[in-house]
N, C-alpha and C positions, 0 to 999 in steps of 0.2 A: 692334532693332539699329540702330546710328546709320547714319548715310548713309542720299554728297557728293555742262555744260556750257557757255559756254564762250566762251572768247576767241583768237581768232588776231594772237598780237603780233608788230606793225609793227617792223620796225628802221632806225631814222633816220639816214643816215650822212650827215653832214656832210662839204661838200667844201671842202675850205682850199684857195684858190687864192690867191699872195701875183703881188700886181702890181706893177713898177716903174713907179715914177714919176721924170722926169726935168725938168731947167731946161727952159725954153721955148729959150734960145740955145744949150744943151747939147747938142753932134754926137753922135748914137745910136752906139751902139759897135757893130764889126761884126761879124758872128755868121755861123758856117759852118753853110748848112742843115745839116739833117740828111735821107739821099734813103734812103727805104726802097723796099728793090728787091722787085720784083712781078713774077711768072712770066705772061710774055705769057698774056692769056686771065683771067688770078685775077682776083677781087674781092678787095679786103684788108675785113677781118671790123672791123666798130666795136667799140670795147671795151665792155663791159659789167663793169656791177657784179656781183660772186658771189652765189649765192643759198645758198650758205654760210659766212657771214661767220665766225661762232662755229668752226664744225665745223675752216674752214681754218685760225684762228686758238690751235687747240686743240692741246696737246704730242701730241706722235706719238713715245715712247721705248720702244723694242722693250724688255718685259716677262719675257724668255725665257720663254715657254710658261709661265709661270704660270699656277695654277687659283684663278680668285676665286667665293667662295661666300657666297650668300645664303641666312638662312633668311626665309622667309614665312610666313603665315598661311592658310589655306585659300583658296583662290578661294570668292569671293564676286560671284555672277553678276550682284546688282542694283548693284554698286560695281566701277571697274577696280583692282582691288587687286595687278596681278602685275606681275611685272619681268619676264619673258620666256615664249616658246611654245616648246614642244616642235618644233615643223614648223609649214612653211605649212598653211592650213586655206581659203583664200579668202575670209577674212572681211577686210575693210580694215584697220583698225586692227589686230587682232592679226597682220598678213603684217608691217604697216609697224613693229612692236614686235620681232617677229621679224628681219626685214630690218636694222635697228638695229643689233640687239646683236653680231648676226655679223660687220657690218662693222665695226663697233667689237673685234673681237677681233680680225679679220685684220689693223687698219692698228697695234695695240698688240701683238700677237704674244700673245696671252693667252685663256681659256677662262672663262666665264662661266657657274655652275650656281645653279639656284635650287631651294632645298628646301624643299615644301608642308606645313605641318601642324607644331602646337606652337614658334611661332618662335622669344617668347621663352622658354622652357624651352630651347632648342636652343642659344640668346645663352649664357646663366646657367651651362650644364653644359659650355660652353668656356670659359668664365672659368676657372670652380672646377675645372674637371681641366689645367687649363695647356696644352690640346689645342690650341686657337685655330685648331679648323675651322672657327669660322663666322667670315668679313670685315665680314658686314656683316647687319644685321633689320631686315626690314620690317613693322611690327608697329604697333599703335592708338598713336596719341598717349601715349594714360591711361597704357599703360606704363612709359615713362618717367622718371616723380618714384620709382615703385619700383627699378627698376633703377639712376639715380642713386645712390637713397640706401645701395644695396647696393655701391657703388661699383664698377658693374661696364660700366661707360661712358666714353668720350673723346667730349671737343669736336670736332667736326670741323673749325673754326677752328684747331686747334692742329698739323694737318696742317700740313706744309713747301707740297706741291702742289697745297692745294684753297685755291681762290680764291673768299671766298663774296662778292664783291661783283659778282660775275658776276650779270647779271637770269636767269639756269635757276636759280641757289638764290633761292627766295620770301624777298623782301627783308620781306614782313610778316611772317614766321615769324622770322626774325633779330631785326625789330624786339620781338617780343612776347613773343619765348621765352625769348631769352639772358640770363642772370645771370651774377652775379659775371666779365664778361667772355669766357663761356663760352657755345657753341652748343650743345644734346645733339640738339635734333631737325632731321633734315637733310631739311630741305622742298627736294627739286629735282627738273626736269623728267625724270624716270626712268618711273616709275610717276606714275597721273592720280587718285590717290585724295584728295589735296590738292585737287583740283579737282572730283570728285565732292562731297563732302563739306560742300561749299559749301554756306546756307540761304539758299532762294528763294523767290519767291512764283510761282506759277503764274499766268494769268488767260485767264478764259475768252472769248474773243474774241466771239463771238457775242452773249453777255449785255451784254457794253459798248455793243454796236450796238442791240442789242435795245431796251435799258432807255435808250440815247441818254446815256450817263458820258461823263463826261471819260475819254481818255485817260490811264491808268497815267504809259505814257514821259513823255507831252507835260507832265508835273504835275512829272513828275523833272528833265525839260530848265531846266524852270521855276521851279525851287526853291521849287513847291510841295506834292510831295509827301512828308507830314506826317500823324503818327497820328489829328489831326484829319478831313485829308482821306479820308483811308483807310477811317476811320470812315462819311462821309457815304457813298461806296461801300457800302460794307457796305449797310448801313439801306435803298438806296434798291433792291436787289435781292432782299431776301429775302423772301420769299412764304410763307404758307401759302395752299398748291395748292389745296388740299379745302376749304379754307373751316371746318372744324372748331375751329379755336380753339387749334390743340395744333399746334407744329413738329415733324419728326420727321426726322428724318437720313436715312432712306429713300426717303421720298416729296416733301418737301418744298424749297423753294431756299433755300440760305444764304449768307451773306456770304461767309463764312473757317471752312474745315474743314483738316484733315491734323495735322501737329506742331508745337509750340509750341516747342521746344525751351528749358526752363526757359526762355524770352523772351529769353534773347539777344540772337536778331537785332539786334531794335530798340534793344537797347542799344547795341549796337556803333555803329550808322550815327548813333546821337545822340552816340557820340561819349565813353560812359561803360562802366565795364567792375565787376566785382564785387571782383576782385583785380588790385592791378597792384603794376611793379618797379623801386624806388628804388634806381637802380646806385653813386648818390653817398653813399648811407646804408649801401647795400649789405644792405636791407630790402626783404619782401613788403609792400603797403601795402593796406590794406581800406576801400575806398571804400561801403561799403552805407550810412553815416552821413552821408556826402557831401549838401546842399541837394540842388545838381542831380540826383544820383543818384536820389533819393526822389521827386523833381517828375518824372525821366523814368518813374520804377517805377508812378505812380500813373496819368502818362499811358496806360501801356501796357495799365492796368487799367482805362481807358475801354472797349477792345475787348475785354479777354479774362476781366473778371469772370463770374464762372461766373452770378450770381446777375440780374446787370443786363443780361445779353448773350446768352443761351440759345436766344434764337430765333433768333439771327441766325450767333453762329459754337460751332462743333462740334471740339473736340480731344480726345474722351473714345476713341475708335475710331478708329485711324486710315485701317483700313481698306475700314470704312465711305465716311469722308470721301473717299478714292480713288474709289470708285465714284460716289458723289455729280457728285464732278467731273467721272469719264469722262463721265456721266450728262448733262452739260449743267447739273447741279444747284446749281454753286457758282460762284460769279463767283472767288475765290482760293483757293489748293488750296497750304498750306506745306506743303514738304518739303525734301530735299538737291536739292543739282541732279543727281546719279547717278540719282534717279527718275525722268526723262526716261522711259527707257528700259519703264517701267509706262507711260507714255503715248502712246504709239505707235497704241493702237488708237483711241485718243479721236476720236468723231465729229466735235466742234464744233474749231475752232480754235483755240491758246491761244497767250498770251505765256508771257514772261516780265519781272519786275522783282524791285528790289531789297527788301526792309522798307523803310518809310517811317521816317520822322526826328522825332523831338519837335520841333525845330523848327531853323532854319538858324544859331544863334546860336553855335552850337561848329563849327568847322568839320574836328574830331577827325575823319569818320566811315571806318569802315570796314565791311566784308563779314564777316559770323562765319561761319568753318568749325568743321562739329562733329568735332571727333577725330575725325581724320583718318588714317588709315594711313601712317606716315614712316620711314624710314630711321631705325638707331642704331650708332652706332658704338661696336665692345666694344670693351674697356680692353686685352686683347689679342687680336692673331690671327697668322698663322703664319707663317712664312719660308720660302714656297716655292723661292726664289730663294737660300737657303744662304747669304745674306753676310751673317749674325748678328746680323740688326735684321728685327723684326716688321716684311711686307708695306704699313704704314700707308701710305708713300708713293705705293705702284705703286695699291693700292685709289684714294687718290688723285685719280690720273692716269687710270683708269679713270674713276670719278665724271663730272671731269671734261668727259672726252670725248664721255661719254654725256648728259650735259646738255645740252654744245654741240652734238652733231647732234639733239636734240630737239625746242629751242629753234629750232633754223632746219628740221627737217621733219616729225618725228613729231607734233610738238604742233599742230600744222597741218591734220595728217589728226585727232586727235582732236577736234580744234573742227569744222571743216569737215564732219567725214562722222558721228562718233559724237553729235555734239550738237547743232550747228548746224541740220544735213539733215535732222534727224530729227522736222519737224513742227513747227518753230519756226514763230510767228505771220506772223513779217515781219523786216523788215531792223533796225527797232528793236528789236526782242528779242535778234537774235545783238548789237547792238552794248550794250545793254545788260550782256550776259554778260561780253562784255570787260571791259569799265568796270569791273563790280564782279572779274575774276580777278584785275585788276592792284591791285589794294589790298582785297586779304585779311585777315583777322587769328584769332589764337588766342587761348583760353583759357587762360589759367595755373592755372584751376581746375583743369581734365583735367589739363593736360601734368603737375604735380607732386600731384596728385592730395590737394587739399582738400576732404575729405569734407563735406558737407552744406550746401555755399554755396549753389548753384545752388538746389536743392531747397529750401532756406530761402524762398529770395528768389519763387518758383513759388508758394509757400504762399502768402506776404504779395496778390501779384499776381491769382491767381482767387477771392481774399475782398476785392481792397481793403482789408484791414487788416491791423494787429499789423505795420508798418514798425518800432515802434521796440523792441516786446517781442525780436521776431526776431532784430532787427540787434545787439542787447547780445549777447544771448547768442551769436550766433557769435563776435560780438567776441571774447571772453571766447576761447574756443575756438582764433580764428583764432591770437591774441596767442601761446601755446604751440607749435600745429605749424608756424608759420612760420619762428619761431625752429631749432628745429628740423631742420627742412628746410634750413633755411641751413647749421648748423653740420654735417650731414652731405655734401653739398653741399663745405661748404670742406675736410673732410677726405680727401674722396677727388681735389678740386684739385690735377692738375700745379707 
């Protein structure tokens, strides 16, 4: 199952102060104080900046009692996947998710339900019965290129009162997802599964000191951390324990154990992607034939050849590799950052960082999230409010709000106490987190779901070969469903 800790974002407010300047022989103009009066005894109170900028900032339009409805997907306890709690429980984060929504419904006048189990089925069968119980799904990424094409989706963009240049909607999701002008997946600060979801590298604190490494961060401060480097790590920690001649994922230390995720990562922070989207051509574009692309695929296959690399790193088990790493046994441990939460019991101390880079020459990079749990907005939902236009708006204005107090509290306690607190190494690790949550990015493989890229490209990467037998033949492949994809896409376009 896929999965996605974390960053607490700063908000920078600029103070405009406009000063007059006058002639030097210019008589100043005279000006009536102004005398604010104070009750013998008072202190007058300094003013201060709000610590809910967003939140105050945010429409407050009485909703009349409206009921807005979510479908979900199951809770899923190693990922935060849910938009709201039944009641308090005394766990932090879920009081402060709880706490949220309610005040978000007393200051809109409006009632907030979320339904667990079968989402999208739940989306699909309010389309097609013209019910338009469900406002809104929370559901996998991957979903989405299907329900597209079945035309049973809005932009959220196309909403009158969602504003997505707001920083609560993921400006890297905007950046990497939207076509033809159109947003389907609504990455905002609601639910923290966009943020789970995230691919990180673990590192076991201990082993650095042990073995006397460089520093992870201090490599990344340095723009020197590069699959080269990354590499020399690896090699200078793995062990065979017993002396026998044979590595073994049980007993023995290795470099890099957990998930590969087809490689990704590393593509992303170099700065190169498998599919990407020509909005001027108004085309998918298939970069796997791409120079650079190939020069990063084959770097990546420095580390992760099965054949040249076996002793040193472990992706065949990943459960294994977990233990390995509780274990003290792995100097880096890939996984989401939502696996935190498996690491709690871990004796040794670990970081965090981001995949290393092929090298600093592109300065593209980004953080790859693996499908991700997102909002979708159906093509219709219902008129609770009787005045003969689908709810879109008030959903909306809801969104909205619920972004804006996120952004300035709940996403605060999830960094802070759910990921942060939770056994990070040191202060460079959580600032680490940050770093890479503000510049995210997606696949357009998931999101419109092209079958067999990733897995291609995986193939080519743990043999070092067949770059170019592989790349044709998807070619050949990609050329038809993208097409495709497009013309379904333009059909069911507002």
């Amino acid at each position: 199952m896929k999965k996605f800790i974390s960053f607490s974002l700063a908000l920078l407010f600029v103070l405009l102060s406009a000063a007059g300047c006058s002639d030097a022989t210019q008589e100043p103009e005279e000006t009536t104080p102004v005398i604010t009066e104070v009750a013998p005894g008072a202190e007058m109170e300094p003013e201060t900046e709000s610590l809910t900028p967003f939140w105050d900032a945010a429409e407050k339009v009485d909703l009349q009692g409206i009921t807005i409805n979510a479908s979900c997907e199951n809770y899923d306890s190693n990922f935060y996947n849910v938009l709201d709690w039944d009641e308090l429980t005394g766990e932090r984060l879920n009081d402060a998710v709880y706490d949220r929504n309610r005040l978000v419904e007393e200051a809109l006048n409006c009632l907030f339900t979320s339904d667990y189990g079968s989402a999208v089925q739940k989306l699909e069968q309010s389309c097609i019965s013209g019910s338009g119980d469900i406002d809104m799904t929370y559901a996998l990424m991957g979903n989405g290129g299907g329900l597209l094409q079945k035309g049973y989706l809005k932009a959220f963009n196309t909403v009158d009162t969602i504003d997505m240049s707001q920083p609560f909607w993921d400006q890297g999701a905007i950046r990497s997802l939207s076509i033809l002008g159109q947003t389907f997946c609504g990455m905002i600060d609601f639910g923290f599964d966009h943020y789970d979801s995230m691919a990180v590298l673990f590192y076991n604190g201990e082993l650095v000191d042990e073995y006397q490494l460089e520093d992870p961060y201090e490599l990344f401060k340095n723009q020197e951390w590069t699959i080269d480097k990354m590499k020399e790590l690896i090699l200078a920690v793995s062990t065979d324990q017993n002396g026998d001649g044979v590595y073994s994922i049980d007993r023995d230390i290795y470099g890099l154990c957990g998930r590969e995720y087809n490689f990704q990562p590393i593509l992303f922070t170099s700065g190169e992607r498998l599919v990407g989207w020509d909005e001027a051509n108004e085309a998918f574009t298939f970069n796997f034939t791409n120079d650079r692309f190939l020069q990063v695929a084959e770097g990546i296959a420095t580390i992760y050849d099965e054949s040249a690399n076996a002793d040193y790193v472990h992706y065949s088990n990943y459960d294994l590799g977990r233990t390995a790493f509780s274990d003290g046994r792995a100097l880096f441990y890939s996984r989401l950052l939502g696996d935190f939460k498996q690491l709690r019991e871990v004796e040794d101390d670990y970081g965090v960082i981001c995949f290393p880079r092929y090298d600093f020459a592109n300065e593209d990079t980004s953080y790859y999230v693996q499908n991700p749990t997102t909002l979708f907005l159906p093509i219709l939902v219902g008129d609770d409010n009787r005045d003969g236009e689908g709810d879109f708006n008030e959903v909306g204005v809801f969104l909205q709000a619920v972004g804006a107090y996120t952004l300035d509290v709940t996403l605060n306690e999830y960094i802070e106490n759910a990921v942060i607190g939770k056994g990070m190494r040191d202060q460079n690790s959580a600032d680490m987190v940050r770093i890479m949550m503000q510049n995210r990015n997606f696949d357009l493989t998931q999101a419109f779901s092209f079958p067999n890229m990733a897995s291609g490209l995986y193939t080519c990467i743990k043999t070092n070969s067949g770059y170019a037998s592989v790349a044709k033949k998807l070619e050949r492949s990609f050329g038809k469903l993208s097409d495709k994809i497009v013309e379904e896409v333009k059909e069911h376009l507002e």
